[in-house]
C-alpha positions as CSV (number, residue, x, y, z in Angstrom):
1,X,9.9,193.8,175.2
2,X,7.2,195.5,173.1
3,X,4.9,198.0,174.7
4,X,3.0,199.2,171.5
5,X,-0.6,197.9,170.6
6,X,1.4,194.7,169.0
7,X,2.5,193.8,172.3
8,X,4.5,190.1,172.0
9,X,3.0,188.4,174.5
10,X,5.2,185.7,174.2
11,X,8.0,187.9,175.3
12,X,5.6,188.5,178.6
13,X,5.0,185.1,179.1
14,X,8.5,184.3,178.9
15,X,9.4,187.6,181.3
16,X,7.0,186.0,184.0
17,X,8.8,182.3,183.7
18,X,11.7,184.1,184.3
19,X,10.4,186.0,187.5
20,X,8.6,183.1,188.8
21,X,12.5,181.4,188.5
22,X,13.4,183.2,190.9
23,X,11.5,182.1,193.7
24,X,10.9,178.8,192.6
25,X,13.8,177.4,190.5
26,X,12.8,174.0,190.3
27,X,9.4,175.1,188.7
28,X,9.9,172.8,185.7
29,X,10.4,170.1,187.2
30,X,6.7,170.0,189.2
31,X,5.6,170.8,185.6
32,X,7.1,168.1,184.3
33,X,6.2,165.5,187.5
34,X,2.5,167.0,187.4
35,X,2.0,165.9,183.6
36,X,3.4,162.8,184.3
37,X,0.7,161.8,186.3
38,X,-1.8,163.5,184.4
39,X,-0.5,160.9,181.1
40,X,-0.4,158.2,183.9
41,X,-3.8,158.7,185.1
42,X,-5.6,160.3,181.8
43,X,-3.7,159.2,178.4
44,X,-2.4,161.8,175.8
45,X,-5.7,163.5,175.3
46,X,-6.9,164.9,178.4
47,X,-9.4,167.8,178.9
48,X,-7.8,169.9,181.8
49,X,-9.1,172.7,184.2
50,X,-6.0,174.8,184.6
51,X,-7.4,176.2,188.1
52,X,-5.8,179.7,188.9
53,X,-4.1,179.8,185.6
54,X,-2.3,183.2,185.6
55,X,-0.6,183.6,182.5
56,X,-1.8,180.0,180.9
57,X,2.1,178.6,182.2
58,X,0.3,175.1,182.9
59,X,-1.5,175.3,179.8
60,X,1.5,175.9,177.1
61,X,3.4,172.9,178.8
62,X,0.4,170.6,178.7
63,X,0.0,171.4,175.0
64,X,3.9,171.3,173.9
65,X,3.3,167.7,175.2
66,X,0.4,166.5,174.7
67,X,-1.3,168.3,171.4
68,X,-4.6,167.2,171.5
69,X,-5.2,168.1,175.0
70,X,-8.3,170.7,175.6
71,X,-7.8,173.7,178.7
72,X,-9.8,175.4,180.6
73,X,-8.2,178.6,182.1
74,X,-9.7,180.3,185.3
75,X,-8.5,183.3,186.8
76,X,-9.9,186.6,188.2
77,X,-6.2,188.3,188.0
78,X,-7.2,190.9,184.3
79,X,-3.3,191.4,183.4
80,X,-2.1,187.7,183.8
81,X,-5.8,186.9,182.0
82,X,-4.3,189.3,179.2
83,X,-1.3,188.1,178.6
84,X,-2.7,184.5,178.6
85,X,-5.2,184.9,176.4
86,X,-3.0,187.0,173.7
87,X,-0.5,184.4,173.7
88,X,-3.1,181.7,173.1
89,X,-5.2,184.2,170.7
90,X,-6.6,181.5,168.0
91,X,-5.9,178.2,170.1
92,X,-9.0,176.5,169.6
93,X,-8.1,174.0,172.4
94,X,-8.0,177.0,175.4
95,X,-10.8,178.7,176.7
96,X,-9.9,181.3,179.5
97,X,-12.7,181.9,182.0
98,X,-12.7,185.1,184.4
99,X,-14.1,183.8,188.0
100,X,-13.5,184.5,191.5
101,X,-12.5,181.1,193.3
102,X,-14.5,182.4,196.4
103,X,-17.5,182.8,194.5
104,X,-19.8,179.3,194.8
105,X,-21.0,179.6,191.9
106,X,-17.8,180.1,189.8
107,X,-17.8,176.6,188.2
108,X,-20.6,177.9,186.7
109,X,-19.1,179.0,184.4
110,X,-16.8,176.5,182.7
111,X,-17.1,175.2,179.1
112,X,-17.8,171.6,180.2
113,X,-19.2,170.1,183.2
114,X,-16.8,167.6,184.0
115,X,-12.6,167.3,183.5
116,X,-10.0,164.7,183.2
117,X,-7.4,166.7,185.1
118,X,-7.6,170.0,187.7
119,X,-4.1,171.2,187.6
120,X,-3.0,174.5,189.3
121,X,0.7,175.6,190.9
122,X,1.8,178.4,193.1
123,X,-1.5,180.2,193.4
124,X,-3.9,178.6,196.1
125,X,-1.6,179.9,199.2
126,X,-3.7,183.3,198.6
127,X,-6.5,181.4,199.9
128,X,-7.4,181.0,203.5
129,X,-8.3,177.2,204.8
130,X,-11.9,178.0,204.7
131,X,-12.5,178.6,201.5
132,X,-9.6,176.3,200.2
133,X,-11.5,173.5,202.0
134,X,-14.6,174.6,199.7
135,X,-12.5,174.8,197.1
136,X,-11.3,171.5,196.8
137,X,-14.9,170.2,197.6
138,X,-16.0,171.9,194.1
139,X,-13.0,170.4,192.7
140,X,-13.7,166.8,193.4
141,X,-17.3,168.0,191.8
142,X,-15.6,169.1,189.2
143,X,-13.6,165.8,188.1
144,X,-15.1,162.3,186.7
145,X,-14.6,159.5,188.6
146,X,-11.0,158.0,188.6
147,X,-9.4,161.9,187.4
148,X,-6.7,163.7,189.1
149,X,-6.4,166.9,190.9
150,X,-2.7,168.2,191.1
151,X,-1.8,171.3,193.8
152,X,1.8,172.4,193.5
153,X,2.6,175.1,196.0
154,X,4.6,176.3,199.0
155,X,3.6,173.3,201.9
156,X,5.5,174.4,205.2
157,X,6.2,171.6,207.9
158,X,6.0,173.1,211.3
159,X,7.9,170.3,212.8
160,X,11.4,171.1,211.5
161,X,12.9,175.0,211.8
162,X,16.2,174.1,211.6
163,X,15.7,172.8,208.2
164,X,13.2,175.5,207.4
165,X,15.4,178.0,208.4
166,X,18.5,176.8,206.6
167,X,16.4,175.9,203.2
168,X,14.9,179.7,203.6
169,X,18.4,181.3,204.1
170,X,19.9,179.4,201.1
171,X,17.2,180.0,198.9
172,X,17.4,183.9,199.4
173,X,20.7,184.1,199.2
174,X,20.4,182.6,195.5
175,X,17.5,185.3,194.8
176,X,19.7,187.6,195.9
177,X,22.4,186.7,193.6
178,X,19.9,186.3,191.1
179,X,18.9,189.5,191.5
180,X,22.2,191.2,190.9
181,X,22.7,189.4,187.3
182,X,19.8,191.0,186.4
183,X,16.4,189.1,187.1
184,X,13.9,190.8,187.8
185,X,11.5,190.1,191.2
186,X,7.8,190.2,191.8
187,X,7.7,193.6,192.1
188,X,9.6,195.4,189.7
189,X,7.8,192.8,187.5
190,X,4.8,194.5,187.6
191,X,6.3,197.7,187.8
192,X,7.0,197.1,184.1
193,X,3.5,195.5,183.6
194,X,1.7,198.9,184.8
195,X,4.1,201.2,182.4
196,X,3.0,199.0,179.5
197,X,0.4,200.5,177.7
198,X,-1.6,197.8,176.8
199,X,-1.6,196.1,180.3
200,X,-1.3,199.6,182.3
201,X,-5.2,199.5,183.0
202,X,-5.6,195.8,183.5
203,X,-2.5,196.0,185.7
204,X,-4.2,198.5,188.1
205,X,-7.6,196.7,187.9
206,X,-5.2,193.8,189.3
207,X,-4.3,196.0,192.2
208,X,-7.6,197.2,193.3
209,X,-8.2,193.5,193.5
210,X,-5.8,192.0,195.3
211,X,-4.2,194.6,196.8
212,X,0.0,194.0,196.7
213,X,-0.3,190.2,197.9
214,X,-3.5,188.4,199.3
215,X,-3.3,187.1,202.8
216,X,-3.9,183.6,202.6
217,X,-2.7,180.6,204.8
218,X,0.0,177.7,204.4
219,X,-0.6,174.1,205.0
220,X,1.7,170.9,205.3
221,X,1.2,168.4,203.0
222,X,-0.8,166.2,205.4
223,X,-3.1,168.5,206.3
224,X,-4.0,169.2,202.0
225,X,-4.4,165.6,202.0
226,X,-6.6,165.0,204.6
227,X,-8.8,168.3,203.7
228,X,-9.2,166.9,199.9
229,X,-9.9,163.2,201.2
230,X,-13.0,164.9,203.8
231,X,-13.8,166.7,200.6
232,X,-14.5,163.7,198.5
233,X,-11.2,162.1,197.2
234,X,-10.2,158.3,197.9
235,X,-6.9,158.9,197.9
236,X,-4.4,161.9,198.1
237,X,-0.7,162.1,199.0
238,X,2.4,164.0,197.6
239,X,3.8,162.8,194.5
240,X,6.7,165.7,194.1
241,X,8.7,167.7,196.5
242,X,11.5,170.1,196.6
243,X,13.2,171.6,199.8
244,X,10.5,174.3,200.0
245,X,7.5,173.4,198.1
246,X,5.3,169.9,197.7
247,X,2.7,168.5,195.0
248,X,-0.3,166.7,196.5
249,X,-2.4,164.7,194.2
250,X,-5.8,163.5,194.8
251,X,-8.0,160.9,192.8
252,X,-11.6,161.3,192.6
């Protein structure tokens, strides 16, 4: 991996699909169901809000798809921000946004007033039910009338810890494997990030931020369908699921 000022970003980008992998190794495959229904429900040339965009993963597999798609990426996190926006340096179709997701006035803003698609994956668990709720209100504010909103992230149902438990302990012990051939995890991942010296200082700017995780909340599926219905969608349900982790999708 580089680490002088001609840093290959794509070699970063492809670093944090690997790390990502590890905890979620069916992550392509909610890719793949999420832009489905965004071809179902928009057509081949949708303008989507990537919401919480990290390293623009949603982005680069909406565009190896469908070309004359248009993104939006928002994201407060300044060393994911990097790494998106120098592997997307000269993409017309992308425009990265820095915003805070608590701030009200983040939509603000945004390029364009209204979107085809909000799409966003592993990333809204670092927000607490309060301001998810507003969250998903803005959303829905967001979106013209018939467009989607896709949230792909952990969904835990109380109701069964017997299967909880047994999905957890299998899923570790495949980390844990993965590990030991050489993967690397969330942390030594940005362990790397802070010795690079182009993302060193963005990488510690990330940390003052967020701190080593943010304390957010998890929800079932029901309960993120309800919440975006009260918050001004006709309809929302899951579409995907996995042992661990669900996709809800709402229509404005």
């Amino acid at each position: 991996m580089t680490t002088t000022a001609g840093t290959d970003w794509q070699a970063w980008q492809e670093s944090w699909d690997r790390q990502q992998e590890l905890y979620l190794p069916d992550r392509e495959e909610r890719f793949r169901v999420m832009l489905d229904m965004v071809e179902a429900f928009t057509g081949p040339e949708p303008r989507v809000l990537d919401l919480a965009c990290g390293t623009g993963s949603i982005t680069s597999r909406l565009f190896a798809r469908f070309p004359k798609a248009v993104s939006t990426g928002v994201d407060l996190d300044p060393a994911l921000l990097a790494i998106a926006e120098g592997t997307f340096e000269g993409d017309r179709r992308v425009t990265f946004v820095t915003a805070d997701l608590t701030d009200p006035d983040w939509p603000t803003r945004l390029p364009y007033d209204s979107y085809d698609a909000v799409l966003t994956a592993t990333a809204l668990h670092w927000l607490h039910s309060e301001p998810l709720a507003a969250l998903y209100g803005q959303v829905a504010e967001l979106l013209r009338d018939g467009g989607v909103f896709m949230n792909a992230d952990h969904m835990i149902d109380e109701t069964t810890p017997r299967i909880n438990a047994a999905e957890r302990a299998h899923r570790h012990a495949g980390m844990e494997q993965a590990k030991a051939d050489g993967v690397v995890d969330w942390a030594a991942w940005w362990q790397l990030a802070a010795q690079d010296p182009v993302l060193a200082a963005p990488t510690a700017r990330r940390f003052e931020i967020y701190g080593e995780h943010a304390d957010g909340d998890f929800h079932s599926v029901d309960w993120h369908a309800r919440v975006l219905r009260e918050q001004g969608f006709a309809e929302a349900r899951a579409v995907w699921c996995s042992p661990a982790d669900s996709m809800v999708l709402a229509v404005k």
